[in-house]
C-alpha positions as a printed Julia matrix, in Angstrom:
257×3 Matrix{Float64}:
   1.02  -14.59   19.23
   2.45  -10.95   20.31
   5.18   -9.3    21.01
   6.74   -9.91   24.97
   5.21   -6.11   24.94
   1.87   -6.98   23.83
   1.74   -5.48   20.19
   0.61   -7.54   17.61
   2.78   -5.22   15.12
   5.63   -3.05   15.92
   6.9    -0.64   13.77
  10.41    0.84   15.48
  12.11    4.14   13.69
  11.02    3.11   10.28
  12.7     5.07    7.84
  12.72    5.17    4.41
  14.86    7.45    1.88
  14.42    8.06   -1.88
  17.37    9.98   -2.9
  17.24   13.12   -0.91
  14.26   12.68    0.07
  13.38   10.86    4.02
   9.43    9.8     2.7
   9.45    7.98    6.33
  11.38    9.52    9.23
  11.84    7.65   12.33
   8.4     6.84   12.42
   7.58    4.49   15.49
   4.41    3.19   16.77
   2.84   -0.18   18.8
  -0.79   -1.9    17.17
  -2.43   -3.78   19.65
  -4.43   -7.18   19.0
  -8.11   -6.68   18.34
  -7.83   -2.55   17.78
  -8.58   -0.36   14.47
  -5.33    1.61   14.94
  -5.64    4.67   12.24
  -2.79    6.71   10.53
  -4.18   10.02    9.16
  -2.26   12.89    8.17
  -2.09   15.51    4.64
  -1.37   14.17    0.88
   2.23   13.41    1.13
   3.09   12.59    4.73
   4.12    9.24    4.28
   1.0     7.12    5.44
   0.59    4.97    2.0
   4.91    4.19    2.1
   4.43    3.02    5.78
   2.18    0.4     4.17
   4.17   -0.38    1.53
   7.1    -0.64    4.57
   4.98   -3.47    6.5
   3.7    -5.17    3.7
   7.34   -5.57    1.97
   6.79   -3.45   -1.28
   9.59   -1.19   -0.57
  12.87   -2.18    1.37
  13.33   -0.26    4.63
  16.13    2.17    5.2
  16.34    2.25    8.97
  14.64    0.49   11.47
  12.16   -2.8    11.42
   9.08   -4.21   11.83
   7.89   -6.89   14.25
   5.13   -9.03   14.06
   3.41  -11.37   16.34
   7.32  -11.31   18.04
   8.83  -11.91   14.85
  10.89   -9.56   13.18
   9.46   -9.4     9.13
  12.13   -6.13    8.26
  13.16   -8.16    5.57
  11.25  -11.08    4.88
   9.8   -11.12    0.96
   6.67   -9.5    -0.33
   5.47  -12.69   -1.33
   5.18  -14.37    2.41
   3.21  -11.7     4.29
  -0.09  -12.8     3.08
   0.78  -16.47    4.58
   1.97  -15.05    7.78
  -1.94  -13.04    7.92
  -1.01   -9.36    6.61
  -3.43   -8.27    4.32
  -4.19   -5.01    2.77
  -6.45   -2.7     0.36
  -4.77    0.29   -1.87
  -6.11    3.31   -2.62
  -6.06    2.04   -6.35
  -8.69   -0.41   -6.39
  -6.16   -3.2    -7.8
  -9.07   -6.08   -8.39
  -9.44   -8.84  -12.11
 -11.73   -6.52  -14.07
 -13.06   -9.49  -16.13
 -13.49  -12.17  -13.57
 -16.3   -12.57  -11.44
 -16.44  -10.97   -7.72
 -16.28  -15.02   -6.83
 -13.49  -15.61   -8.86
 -11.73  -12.89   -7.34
 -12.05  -13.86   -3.62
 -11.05  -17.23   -4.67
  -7.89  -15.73   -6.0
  -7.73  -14.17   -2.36
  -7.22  -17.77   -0.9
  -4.22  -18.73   -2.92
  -1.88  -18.09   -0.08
  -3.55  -20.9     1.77
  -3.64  -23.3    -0.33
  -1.84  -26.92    0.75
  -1.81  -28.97   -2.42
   1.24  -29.13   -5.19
   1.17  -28.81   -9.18
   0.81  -32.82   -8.8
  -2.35  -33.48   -6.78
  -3.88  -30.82   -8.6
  -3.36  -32.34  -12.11
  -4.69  -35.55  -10.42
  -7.34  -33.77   -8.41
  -6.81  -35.78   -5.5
  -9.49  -36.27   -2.62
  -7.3   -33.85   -0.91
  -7.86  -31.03   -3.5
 -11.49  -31.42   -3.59
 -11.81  -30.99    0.49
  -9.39  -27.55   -0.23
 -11.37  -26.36   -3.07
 -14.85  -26.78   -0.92
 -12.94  -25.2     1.99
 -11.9   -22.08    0.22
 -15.73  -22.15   -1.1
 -17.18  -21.9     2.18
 -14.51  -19.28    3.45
 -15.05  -17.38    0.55
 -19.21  -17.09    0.93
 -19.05  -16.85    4.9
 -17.33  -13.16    3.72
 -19.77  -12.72    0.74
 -22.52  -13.03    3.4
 -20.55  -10.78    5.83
 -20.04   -7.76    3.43
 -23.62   -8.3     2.05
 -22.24   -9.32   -1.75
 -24.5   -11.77   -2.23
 -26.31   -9.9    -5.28
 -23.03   -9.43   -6.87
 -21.77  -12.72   -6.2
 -21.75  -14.17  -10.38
 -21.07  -10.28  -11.83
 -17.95   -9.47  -13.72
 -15.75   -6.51  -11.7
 -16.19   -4.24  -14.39
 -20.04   -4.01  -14.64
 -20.47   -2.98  -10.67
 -20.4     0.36   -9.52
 -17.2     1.8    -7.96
 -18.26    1.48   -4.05
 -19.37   -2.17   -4.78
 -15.73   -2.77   -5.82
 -13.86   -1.09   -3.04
 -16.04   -3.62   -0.91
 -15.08   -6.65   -3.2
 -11.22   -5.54   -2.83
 -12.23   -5.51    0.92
 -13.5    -9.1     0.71
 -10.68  -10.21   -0.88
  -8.16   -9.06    1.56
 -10.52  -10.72    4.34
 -10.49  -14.19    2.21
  -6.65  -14.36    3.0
  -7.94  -15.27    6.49
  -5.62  -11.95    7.75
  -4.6   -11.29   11.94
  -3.83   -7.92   10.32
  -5.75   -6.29    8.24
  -4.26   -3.01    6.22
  -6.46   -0.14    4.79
  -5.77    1.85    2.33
  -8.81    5.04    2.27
 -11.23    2.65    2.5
 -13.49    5.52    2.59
 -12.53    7.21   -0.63
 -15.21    7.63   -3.26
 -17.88    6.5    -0.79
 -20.52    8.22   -0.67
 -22.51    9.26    2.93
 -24.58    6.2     2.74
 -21.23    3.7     1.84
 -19.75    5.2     4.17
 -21.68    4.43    7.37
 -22.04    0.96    5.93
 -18.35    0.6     5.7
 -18.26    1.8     9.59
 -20.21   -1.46   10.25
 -18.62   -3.51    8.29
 -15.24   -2.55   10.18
 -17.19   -3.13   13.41
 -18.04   -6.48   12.15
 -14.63   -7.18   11.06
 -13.06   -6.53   14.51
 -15.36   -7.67   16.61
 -17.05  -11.01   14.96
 -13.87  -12.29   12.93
 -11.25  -10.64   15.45
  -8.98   -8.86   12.92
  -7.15   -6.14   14.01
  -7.18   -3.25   11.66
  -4.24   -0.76   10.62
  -5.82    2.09    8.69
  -5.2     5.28    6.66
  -8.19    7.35    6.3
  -9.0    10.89    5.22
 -12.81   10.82    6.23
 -12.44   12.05    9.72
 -16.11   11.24   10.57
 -15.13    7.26    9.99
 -12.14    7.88   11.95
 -13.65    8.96   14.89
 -16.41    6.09   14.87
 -14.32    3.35   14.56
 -11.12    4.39   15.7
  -9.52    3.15   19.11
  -6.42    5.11   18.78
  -4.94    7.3    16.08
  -1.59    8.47   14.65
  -1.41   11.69   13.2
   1.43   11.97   10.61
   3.27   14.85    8.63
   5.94   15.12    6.05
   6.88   11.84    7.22
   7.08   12.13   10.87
   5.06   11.48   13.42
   2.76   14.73   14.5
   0.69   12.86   17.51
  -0.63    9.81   19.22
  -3.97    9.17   21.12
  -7.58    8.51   20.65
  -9.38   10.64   17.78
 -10.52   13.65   19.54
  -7.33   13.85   21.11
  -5.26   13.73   18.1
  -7.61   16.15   16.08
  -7.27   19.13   18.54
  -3.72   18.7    18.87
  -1.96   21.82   17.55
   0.84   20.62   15.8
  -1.98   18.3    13.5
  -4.13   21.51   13.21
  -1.1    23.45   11.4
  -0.54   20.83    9.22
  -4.37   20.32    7.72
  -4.99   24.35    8.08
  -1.72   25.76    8.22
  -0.11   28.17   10.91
């Protein structure tokens, strides 16, 4: 379902204000179903808060947010996973001592169908859930090439194996929309180009639409279809990735005047 304008999510003059401070100003923009749609911008122009914004952590100050035509401004933090927003943080925020299995299982709490009482009873009906989220959960082990990893506690694996795990876990919520959070950051080359195909993959085999902040402006360019250039909370420029990075305004602010 979208929007009557076609958007799958519309953010309209989001604002935010902490004290004195506007950390989002007015900030306005359209995603459109089956796009990567990337935010990029300096440390501190609001990109991470207009995350937080759409995925309920903070309360808005002005404006709203509509998805799939339904306006979520204030819906709980708790119900955006159900209604298929899912997201990554820069913070890799992942169980440290359970297994990478474990922790994509965890992933597919929000679609679970049973109550406290079959589940004491383990009713027929559990079972059939429990081998359903199994088979989600591998079909996205096998995507994101964990296989290897599959039975290995969070803390033993090396940093770029966990940022994909946290991505595999976000994907195990069965998202429309999928937020990222720098999925780039503290990749190396190598992850890096692996994590371009893996967003390919994503938007193109499971038909997620991606909304993502990214410093690495070789990723954004390869997987981008449009791009929103931010600043000091406000929007800087819109349009595809070239476009955006030789626009003057989004020069000053990365190299100043």
């Amino acid at each position: 379902m979208t929007s009557p304008n076609g958007a799958l999510l519309e953010a309209d003059k989001l604002t935010i204000q902490f004290g004195g401070l506007r950390a989002v100003d007015q900030v306005s923009f359209v995603v459109k179903p089956g796009e990567v749609y990337t935010i990029v911008g300096p440390n501190g122009a609001g990109k991470t808060t207009v995350f937080n914004l759409i995925s309920r952590i903070y309360d808005v100050t002005d404006g709203r947010i509509v998805f799939q035509g339904h306006d979520i401004t204030r819906v709980p933090a708790h119900r955006i996973a159900r209604m298929g927003i899912a997201r990554t943080f820069q913070n890799i925020e992942l169980f440290e001592h359970s297994t990478v299995l474990h922790n994509l299982l965890i992933g597919r709490h929000c679609r679970n169908r049973t109550n406290l009482f079959t589940e004491i009873f383990f009713t027929p009906g559990v079972l059939r859930q429990e081998l359903e989220h199994r088979e989600k959960v591998e079909k996205i082990i096998d995507l994101l090439e964990l296989q290897h990893y599959r039975e290995q506690i969070i803390a033993n694996l090396p940093y770029g194996v966990r940022k994909m795990v946290e991505l595999a876990r976000a994907l195990s919520t069965e998202p429309t929309l999928l937020l990222l959070d720098e999925p780039a950051s503290g990749l190396n080359i190598e992850e890096t180009d692996d994590l371009a195909n893996y967003i390919d993959d994503i938007k193109n085999d499971l038909k997620i639409t991606i909304l993502m902040i990214e410093h690495d402006m070789r990723l954004v360019s390869r997987v981008s279809d449009r791009v929103l250039a931010m600043n000091q909370g406000r929007v800087l420029a819109e349009g595809g990735p070239a476009e955006v990075q030789r626009h003057p305004d989004v020069v000053r602010a990365y190299l100043g005047a």
